[in-house]
C-alpha positions in Angstrom: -17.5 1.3 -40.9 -17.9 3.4 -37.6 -17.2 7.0 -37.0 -16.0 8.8 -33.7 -16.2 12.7 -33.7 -14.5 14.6 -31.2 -13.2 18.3 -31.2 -13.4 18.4 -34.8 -11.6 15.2 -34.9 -12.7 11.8 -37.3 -11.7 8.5 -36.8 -12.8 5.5 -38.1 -12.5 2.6 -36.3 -14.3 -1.2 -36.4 -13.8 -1.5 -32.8 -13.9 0.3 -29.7 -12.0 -0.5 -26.3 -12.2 0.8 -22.7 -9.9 1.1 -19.8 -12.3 0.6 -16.6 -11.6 2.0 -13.4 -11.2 6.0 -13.9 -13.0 6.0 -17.1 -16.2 4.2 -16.5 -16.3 4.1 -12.5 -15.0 7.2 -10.5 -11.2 5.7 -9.7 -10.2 7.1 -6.4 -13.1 6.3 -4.2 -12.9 3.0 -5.7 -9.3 2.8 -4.6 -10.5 4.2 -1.4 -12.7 1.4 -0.3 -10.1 -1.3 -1.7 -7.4 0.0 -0.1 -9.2 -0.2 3.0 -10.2 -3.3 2.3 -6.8 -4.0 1.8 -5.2 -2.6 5.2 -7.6 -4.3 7.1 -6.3 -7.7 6.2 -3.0 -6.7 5.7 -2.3 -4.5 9.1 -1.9 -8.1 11.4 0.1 -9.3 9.0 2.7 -7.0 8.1 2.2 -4.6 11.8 1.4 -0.9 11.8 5.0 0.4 10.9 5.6 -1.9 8.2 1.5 -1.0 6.9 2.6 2.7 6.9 5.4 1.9 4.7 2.9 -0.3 2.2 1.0 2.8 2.1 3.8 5.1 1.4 5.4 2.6 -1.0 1.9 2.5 -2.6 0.6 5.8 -2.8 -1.8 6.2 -0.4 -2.6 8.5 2.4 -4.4 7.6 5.1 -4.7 8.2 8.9 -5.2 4.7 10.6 -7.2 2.3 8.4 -9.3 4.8 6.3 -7.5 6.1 2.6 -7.8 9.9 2.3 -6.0 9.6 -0.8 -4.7 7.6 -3.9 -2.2 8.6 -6.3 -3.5 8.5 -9.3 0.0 7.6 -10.8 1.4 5.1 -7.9 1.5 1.2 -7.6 -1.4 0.8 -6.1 -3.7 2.9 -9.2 -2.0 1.5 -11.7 -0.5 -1.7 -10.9 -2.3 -5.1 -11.2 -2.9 -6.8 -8.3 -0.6 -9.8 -9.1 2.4 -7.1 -9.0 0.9 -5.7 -5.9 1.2 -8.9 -4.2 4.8 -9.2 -4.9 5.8 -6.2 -3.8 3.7 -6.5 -0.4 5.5 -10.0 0.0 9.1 -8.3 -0.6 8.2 -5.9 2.1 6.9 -8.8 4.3 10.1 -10.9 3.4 12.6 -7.7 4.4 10.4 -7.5 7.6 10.2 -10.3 9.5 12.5 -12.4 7.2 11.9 -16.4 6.5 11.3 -17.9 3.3 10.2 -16.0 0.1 7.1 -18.2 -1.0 5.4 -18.2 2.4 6.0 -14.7 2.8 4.3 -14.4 -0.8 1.5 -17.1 -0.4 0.6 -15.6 3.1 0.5 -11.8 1.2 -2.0 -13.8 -1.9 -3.9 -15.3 0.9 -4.6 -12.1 2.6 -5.1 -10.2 -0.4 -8.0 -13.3 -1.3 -9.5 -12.3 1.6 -10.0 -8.4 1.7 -11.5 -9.4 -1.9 -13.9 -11.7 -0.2 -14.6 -9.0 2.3 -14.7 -6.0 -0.5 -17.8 -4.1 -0.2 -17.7 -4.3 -4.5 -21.1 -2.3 -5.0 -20.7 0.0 -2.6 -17.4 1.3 -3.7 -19.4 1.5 -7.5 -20.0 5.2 -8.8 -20.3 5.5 -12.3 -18.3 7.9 -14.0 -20.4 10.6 -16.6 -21.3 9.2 -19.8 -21.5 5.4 -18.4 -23.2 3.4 -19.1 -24.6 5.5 -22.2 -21.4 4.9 -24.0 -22.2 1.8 -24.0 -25.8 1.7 -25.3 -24.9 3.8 -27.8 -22.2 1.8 -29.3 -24.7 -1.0 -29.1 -27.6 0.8 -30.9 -25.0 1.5 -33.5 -23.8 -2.0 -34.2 -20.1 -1.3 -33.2 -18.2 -3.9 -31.3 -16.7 -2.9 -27.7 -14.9 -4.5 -25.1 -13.0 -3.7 -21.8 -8.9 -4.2 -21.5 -8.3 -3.2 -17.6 -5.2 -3.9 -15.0 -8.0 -4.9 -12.7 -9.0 -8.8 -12.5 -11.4 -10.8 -14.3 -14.1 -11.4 -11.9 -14.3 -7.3 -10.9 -14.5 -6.6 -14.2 -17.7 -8.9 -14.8 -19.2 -8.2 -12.0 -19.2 -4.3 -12.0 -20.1 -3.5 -15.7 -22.1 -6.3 -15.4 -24.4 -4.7 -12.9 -24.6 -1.9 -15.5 -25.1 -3.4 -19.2 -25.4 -7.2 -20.3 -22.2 -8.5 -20.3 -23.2 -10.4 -23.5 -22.5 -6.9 -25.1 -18.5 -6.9 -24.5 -16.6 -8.5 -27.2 -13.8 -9.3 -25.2 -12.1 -8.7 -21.7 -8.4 -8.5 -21.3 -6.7 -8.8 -18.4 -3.2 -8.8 -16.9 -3.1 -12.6 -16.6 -3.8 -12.7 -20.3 -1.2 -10.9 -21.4 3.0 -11.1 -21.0 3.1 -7.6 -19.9 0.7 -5.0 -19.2 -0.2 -1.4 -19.9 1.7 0.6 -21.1 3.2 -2.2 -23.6 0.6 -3.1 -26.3 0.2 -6.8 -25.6 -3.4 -6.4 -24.6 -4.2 -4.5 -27.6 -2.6 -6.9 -30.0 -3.9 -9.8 -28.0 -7.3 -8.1 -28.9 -6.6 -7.9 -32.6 -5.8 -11.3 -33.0 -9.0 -12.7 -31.2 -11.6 -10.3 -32.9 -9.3 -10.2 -36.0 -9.8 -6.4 -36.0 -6.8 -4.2 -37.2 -4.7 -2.3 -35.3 -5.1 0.8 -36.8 -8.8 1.0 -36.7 -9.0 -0.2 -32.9 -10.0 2.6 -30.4 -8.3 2.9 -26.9 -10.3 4.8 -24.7 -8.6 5.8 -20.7 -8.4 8.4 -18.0 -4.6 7.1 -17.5 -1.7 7.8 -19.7 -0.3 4.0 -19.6 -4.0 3.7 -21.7 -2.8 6.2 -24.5 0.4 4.9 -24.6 -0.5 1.2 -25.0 -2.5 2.6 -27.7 0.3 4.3 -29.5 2.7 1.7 -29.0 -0.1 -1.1 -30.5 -0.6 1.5 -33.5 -4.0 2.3 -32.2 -6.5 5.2 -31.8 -5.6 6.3 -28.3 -8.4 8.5 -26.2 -7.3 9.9 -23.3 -10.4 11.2 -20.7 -8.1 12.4 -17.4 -9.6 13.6 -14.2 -6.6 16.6 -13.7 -4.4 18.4 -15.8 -1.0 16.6 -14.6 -2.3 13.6 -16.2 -3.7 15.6 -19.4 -0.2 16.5 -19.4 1.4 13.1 -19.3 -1.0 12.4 -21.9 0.4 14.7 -24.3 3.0 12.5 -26.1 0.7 9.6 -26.8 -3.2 10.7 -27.0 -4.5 11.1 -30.5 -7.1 13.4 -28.9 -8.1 14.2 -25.2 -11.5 15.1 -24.3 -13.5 15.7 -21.1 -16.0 13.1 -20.6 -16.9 10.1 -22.3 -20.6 12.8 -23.8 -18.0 14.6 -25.8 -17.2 10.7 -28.2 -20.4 11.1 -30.7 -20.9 7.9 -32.5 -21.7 7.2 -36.1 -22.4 4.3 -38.5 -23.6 3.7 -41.8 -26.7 3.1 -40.0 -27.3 5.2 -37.3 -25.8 8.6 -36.3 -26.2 9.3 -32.7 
């Protein structure tokens, strides 16, 4: 049996999950670079007045080609980036018109290349409390993984870079599940596999789509937001909302950190 403390709370859980981007790397300059990233490739193909309205669709403010801004509650934060690239292709398809799967194969292609061209490390800055968290759930012998909106091969590679990824018991994904946060398919996805309970998994975000998957799955939902209008929409969902991922203190039978 493990133990989180937090503001006076207890709850014992047998396994512990994390949301990623937000929670364990800072989210917006992330964003930032990606959505650069993203503009680059996508400005030729969709043309600066149709771009514009991608960014205004998506949340993000920018003057030419560089993001000053992300919304930490639009498409583009919170959306995976298989939804992403259907609603870029619907804007394409309105546009300049022709047939709806080249308009969306030309939006994957394009979107396959600003990931090629992604400056990945560089748009890396771990958020407080990372990658401690992490050692010290693995000094105490309790299992962790990551369930994330982002893909697969980001995931690895940044939290790789950090702690063995040999540590993680599993990684969920959109393309894993049916439907993504805020429905609990990831969560009970990850209950099957590890064969883990419900009620004694931990949900641990800086978004409110992470507390609610949490409370829809029956799970221990941890909200860590970056502003108060997301500690708000927090509210309904979060069994507990703290500052930082310092303020989770760890126990087992074992150790006590």
């Amino acid at each position: 049996m493990a133990v989180l403390r937090m503001k006076e709370q207890i709850f014992e859980v047998d396994l512990v999950v994390f949301d990623k981007d937000g929670l364990l790397f800072d989210a917006r300059y992330f964003w930032q670079r990606l959505a650069e990233a993203r503009m680059r490739v996508l400005q030729p193909l969709l043309g600066e007045a149709v771009l514009t309205e991608w960014c205004e669709l998506m949340g993000i403010t920018h003057t030419g080609l560089t993001a000053l801004d992300i919304d930490p509650g639009g498409i583009f934060a919170l959306a995976p980036p298989q939804e992403e690239i259907i609603v870029t292709a619907s804007l394409l398809k309105v546009s300049a018109g022709g047939d709806w799967g080249v308009a969306r194969e030309q939006v994957a292609a394009a979107f396959r290349q600003s990931d090629e061209q992604f400056d990945l490390q560089g748009a890396l800055e771990p958020k407080r409390g990372f990658p401690d968290i992490f050692c010290r759930l693995q000094r105490a012998a309790i299992p962790f993984g990551i369930a994330t909106s982002d893909d697969y091969d980001r995931t690895i590679r940044s939290v790789g870079r950090h702690v063995p990824i040999e540590w993680l018991t599993c990684i969920v994904t959109p393309v894993d599940v049916e439907r993504g946060k805020p429905h609990p398919d990831m969560l009970e996805l990850i209950s099957r596999t590890t064969g883990v309970p419900l009620a004694r998994i931990a949900m641990i975000g800086d978004s409110f789509v992470d507390v609610a998957m949490a409370s829809a799955a029956g799970s221990i939902g941890i909200g860590i937001p970056d502003d108060p209008g997301m500690a708000e929409r927090m509210l309904p969902y979060a069994s507990v909302i703290v500052g930082s991922l310092d303020d989770i203190l760890i126990e087992s039978a074992a150790v006590h950190i």
